[in-house]
C-alpha positions in Angstrom: -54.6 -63.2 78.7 -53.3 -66.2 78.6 -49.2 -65.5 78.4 -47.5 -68.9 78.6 -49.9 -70.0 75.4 -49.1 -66.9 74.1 -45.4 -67.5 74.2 -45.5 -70.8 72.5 -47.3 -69.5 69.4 -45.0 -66.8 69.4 -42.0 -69.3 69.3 -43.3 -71.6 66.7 -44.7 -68.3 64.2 -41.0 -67.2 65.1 -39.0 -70.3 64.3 -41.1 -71.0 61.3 -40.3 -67.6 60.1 -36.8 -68.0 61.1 -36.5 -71.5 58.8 -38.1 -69.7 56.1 -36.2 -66.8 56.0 -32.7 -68.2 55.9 -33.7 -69.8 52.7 -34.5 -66.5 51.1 -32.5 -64.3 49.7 -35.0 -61.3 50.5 -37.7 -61.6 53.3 -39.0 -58.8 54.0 -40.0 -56.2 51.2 -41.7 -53.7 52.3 -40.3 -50.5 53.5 -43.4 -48.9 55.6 -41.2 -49.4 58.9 -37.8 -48.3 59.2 -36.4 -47.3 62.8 -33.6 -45.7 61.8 -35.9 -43.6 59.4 -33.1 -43.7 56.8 -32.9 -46.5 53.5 -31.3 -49.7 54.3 -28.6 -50.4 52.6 -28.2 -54.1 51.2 -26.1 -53.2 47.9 -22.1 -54.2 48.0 -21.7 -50.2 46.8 -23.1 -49.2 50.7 -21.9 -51.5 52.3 -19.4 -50.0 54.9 -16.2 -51.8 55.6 -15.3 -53.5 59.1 -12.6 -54.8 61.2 -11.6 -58.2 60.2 -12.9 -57.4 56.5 -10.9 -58.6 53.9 -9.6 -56.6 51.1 -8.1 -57.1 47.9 -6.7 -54.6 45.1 -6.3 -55.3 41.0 -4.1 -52.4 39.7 -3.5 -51.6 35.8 -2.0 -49.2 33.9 -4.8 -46.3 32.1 -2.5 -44.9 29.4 -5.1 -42.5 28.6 -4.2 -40.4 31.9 -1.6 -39.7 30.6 -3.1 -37.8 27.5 -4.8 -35.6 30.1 -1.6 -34.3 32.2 2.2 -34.8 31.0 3.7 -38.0 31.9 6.8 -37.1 34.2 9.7 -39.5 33.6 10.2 -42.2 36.4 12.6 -45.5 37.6 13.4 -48.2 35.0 11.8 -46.2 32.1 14.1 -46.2 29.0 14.5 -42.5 27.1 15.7 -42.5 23.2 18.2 -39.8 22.6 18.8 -38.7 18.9 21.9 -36.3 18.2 21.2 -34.9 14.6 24.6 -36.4 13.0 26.1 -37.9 16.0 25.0 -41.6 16.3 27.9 -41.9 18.8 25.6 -39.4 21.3 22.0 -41.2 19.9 21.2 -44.0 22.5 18.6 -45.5 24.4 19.1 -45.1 28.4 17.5 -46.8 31.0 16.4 -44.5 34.1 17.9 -46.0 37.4 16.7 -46.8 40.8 18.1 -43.3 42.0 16.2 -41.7 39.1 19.7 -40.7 37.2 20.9 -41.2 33.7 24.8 -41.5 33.0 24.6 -39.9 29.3 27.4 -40.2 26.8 30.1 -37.3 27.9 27.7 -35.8 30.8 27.8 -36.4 34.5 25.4 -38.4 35.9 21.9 -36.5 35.8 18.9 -36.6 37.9 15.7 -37.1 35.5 13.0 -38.9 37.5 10.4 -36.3 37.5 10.9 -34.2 34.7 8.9 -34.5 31.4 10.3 -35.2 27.9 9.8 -31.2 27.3 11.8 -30.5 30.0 14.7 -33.0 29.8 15.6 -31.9 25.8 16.4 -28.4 27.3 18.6 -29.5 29.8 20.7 -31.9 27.4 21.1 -29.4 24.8 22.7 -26.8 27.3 24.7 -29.6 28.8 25.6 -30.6 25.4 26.1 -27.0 23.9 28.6 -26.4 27.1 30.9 -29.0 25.5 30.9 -27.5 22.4 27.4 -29.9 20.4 25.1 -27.8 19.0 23.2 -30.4 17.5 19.9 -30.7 17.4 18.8 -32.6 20.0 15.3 -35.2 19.7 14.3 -37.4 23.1 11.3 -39.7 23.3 10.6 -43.0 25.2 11.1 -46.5 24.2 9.3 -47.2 27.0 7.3 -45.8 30.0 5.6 -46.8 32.9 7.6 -49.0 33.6 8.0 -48.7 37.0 3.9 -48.9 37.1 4.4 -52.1 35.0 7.0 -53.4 37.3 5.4 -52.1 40.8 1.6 -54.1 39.1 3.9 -57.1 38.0 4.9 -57.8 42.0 1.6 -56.9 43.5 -0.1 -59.8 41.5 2.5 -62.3 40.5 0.3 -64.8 38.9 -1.3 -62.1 36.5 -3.5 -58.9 35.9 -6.8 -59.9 38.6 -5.1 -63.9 39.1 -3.3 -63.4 42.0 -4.6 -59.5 43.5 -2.7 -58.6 46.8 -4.9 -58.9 49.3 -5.5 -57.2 53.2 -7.4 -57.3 56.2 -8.8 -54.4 58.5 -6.8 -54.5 61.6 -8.5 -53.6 64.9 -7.9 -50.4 64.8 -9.5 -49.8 61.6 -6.5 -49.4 59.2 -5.4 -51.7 56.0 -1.8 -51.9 54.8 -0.9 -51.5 50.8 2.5 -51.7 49.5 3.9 -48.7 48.4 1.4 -46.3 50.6 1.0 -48.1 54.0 -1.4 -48.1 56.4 -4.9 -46.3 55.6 -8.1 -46.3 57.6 -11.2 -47.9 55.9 -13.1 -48.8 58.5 -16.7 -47.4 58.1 -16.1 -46.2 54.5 -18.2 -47.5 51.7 -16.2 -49.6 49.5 -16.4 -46.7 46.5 -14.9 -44.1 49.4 -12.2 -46.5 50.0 -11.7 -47.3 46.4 -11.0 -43.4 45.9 -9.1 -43.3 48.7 -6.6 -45.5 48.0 -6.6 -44.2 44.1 -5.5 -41.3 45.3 -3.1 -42.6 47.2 -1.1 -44.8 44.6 -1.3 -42.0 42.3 0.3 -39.7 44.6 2.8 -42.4 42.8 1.8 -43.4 39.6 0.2 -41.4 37.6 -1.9 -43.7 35.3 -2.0 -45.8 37.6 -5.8 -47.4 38.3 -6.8 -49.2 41.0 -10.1 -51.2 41.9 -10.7 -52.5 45.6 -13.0 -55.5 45.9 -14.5 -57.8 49.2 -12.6 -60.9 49.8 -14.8 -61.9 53.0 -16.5 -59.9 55.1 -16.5 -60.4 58.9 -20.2 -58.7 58.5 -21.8 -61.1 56.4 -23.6 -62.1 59.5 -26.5 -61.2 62.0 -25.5 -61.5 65.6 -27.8 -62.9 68.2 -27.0 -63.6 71.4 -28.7 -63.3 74.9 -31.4 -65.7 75.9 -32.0 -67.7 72.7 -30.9 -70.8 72.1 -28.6 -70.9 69.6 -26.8 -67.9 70.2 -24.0 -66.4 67.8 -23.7 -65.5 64.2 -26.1 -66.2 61.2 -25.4 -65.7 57.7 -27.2 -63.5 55.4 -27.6 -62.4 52.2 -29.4 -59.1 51.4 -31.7 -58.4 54.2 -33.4 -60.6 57.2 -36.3 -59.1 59.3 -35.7 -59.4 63.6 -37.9 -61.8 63.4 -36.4 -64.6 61.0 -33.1 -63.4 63.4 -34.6 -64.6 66.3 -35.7 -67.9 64.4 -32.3 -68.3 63.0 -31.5 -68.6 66.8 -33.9 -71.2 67.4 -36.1 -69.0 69.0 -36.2 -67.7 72.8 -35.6 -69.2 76.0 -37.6 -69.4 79.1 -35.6 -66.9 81.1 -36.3 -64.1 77.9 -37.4 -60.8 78.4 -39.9 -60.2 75.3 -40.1 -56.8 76.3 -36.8 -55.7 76.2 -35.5 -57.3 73.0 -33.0 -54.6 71.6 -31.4 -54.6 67.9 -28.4 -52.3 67.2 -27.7 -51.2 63.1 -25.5 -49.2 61.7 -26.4 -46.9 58.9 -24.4 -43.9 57.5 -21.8 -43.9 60.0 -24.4 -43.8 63.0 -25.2 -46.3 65.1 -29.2 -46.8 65.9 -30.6 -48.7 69.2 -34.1 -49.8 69.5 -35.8 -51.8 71.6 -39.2 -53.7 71.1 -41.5 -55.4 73.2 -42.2 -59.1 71.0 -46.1 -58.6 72.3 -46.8 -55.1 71.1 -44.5 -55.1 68.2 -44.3 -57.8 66.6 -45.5 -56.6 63.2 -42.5 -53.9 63.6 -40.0 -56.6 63.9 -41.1 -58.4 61.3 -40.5 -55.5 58.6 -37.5 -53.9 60.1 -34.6 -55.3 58.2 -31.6 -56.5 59.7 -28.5 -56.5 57.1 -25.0 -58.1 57.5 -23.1 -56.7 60.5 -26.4 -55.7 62.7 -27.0 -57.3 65.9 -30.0 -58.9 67.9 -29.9 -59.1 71.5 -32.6 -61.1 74.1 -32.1 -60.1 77.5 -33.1 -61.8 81.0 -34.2 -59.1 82.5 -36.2 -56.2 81.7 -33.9 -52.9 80.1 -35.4 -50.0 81.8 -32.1 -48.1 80.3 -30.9 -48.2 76.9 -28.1 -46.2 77.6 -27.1 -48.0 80.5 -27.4 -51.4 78.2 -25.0 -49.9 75.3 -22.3 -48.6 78.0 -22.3 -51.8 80.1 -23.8 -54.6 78.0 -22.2 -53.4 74.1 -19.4 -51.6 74.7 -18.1 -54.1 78.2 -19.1 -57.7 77.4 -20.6 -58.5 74.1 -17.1 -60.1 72.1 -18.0 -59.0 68.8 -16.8 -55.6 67.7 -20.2 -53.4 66.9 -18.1 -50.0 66.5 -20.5 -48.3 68.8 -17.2 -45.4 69.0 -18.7 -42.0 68.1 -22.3 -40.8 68.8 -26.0 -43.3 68.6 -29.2 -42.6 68.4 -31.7 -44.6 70.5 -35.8 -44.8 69.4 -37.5 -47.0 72.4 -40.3 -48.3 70.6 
C-alpha cells in the first residue's frame, strides 16, 4: 500500500470535511456509532456547566407560593393594625432591619418570622396586659418587600435588563449574593437552576429564580497535538472527529494516525478513545464531538492510554478537561 498517497487523500477528504462542517450547524446525523455508548447531548438543558462558564440569574417574585404555605412576615414589610374603637392604637408599621416593630404603648417586638395568625395573638395579650381588650384585626399593606427590595439591587436596570451575573471559579464554585459560594461545576444547568432555587428560598419564600448561560468556556472543540492549526474551534450543536481535525487544518507530517485520541465528557464520566485514522475512519466521522470535548494528534505512537491521560491530560495540556474522578477508556 501505498501510505504517503494515502495520507494526502486522507488530508484533503479531511480538510474538505473540516471546511464543510464548520459551516453546518449539524454534521453528522446518524447515531449508529457512539463510543461512549450513551446519547450525546447537544441541547442547552444537558449541557453540563464548566470552569470559566458564565452565569447569570433573573429573580421575581411568584405570589402564588405563597397561597400554598403561609407567608411568614419579613424586613421592610409594612403590617396594618386595627384596634376596634381605638384609632389612636390602628396604624400601619414598617418591619425594621432587625425584624422588630415599636407598636403604640408596647416594647419593641420581634416579628420577622411569624405569620399574620400568629402576630394578632401576641398583640392582643400584650394589649390585654395593659388593660385593651379590643378586638384586635392585622393584615399587610405590603409584603415581600424585602424580596422586592433584595430583586430591585440584584438587577438595577430592571426585571431580566440588567441580571447579576457570575463566573465558575477554578475550583468549581459560583458566588450569589445573599447565599455565597455554590459548586456548579458538572451540573446540568436545570440541576443548578434547582440548586440555587433552593437556596434563595431558604430566604425568600416566593422567591423564583431562573439561571441562564452568558458564555460558555465550552462552546469549543480542542485540538491540539500535531496539526496545524492547533487550539480551539467553535461549534454549534455537534461536529464529527473528523470536521475537528479539518477545522485544524488537517495533520502534520510528524502525526501519528494511529494513535489519534478524543476525550468527551458525558453524564459526569469522562470517556477516552483512541482511533487509528486508517482503520477507522468511518468511526470518526460519525462519532460526535460537542462543545467542551477534545481532539488530540500525537507524534508518537500511544501504546498506553492510561499513561497518556496521567502524563499528557492531566500534566501538560493548558485547558482544564476535568478529568478529576473516574474514566472509562474503549481502544478502538
Amino acid at each position: 500500500m501505498n501510505y504517503k498517497l494515502l495520507k494526502e487523500v486522507l488530508v484533503i477528504a479531511i480538510v474538505s470535511i473540516g471546511l464543510g462542517g464548520c459551516a453546518s450547524k449539524n454534521i453528522i446525523t446518524s447515531d449508529t456509532y457512539d463510543v461512549s455508548h450513551e446519547p450525546v447531548a447537544s441541547s442547552a438543558e444537558k449541557y453540563q456547566l464548566q470552569v470559566g462558564d458564565k452565569i447569570s440569574i433573573v429573580c421575581v417574585v411568584n405570589e402564588q407560593l405563597d397561597a400554598v404555605d403561609p407567608y411568614y412576615i419579613n424586613t421592610g414589610d409594612i403590617i396594618n393594625v386595627k384596634v376596634l374603637d381605638r384609632s389612636d392604637l390602628s396604624y400601619e408599621y414598617k418591619v425594621n432591619p432587625d425584624g422588630t416593630v415599636q407598636f403604640i404603648q408596647l416594647d419593641s417586638l420581634q416579628i420577622a418570622g411569624l405569620t399574620l395568625s400568629e402576630l394578632r395573638p401576641k398583640l392582643e395579650k400584650l394589649y390585654g396586659d395593659l388593660g385593651i381588650n379590643d378586638a384586635i384585626t392585622v393584615g399587610f399593606s405590603v409584603y415581600n418587600a424585602a424580596v422586592d427590595s433584595f430583586i430591585n439591587k440584584l438587577s438595577p436596570g430592571g426585571i431580566g435588563l440588567s441580571p447579576f451575573a457570575t463566573t465558575i471559579a477554578v475550583d468549581g464554585n459560583a458566588n450569589f449574593p445573599l447565599v455565597g459560594f455554590v459548586k456548579l461545576n458538572d451540573l446540568t444547568l436545570q440541576e443548578a437552576n434547582d440548586l440555587i432555587s433552593a437556596k434563595y428560598r431558604d430566604h425568600f419564600k416566593s422567591i423564583d429564580v431562573t439561571l441562564r448561560i452568558e458564555e460558555s468556556s465550552g462552546h469549543n472543540v480542542i485540538v491540539l497535538g500535531e496539526v496545524l492549526k492547533p487550539g480551539t474551534f467553535s461549534v454549534n450543536g455537534t461536529l464529527s472527529v473528523l470536521s475537528a481535525l479539518g477545522a485544524a487544518g488537517g495533520y502534520t507530517t510528524n502525526a501519528k494516525l494511529d494513535s489519534i485520541m478524543t476525550v468527551q465528557r458525558r453524564g459526569g464520566k469522562v470517556f477516552v478513545n483512541k482511533f487509528d485514522l486508517e482503520k477507522d475512519m468511518f468511526a470518526m466521522a460519525s462519532v460526535k464531538m460537542i462543545a467542551g470535548d477534545f481532539v488530540f494528534v500525537p507524534k508518537s505512537t500511544i501504546a498506553n492510554v492510561n499513561t497518556f491521560v496521567d502524563q499528557y491530560l492531566r500534566r501538560v495540556t493548558p485547558f482544564n478537561l476535568n478529568l478529576s474522578g473516574s474514566y472509562l477508556i474503549n481502544d478502538l
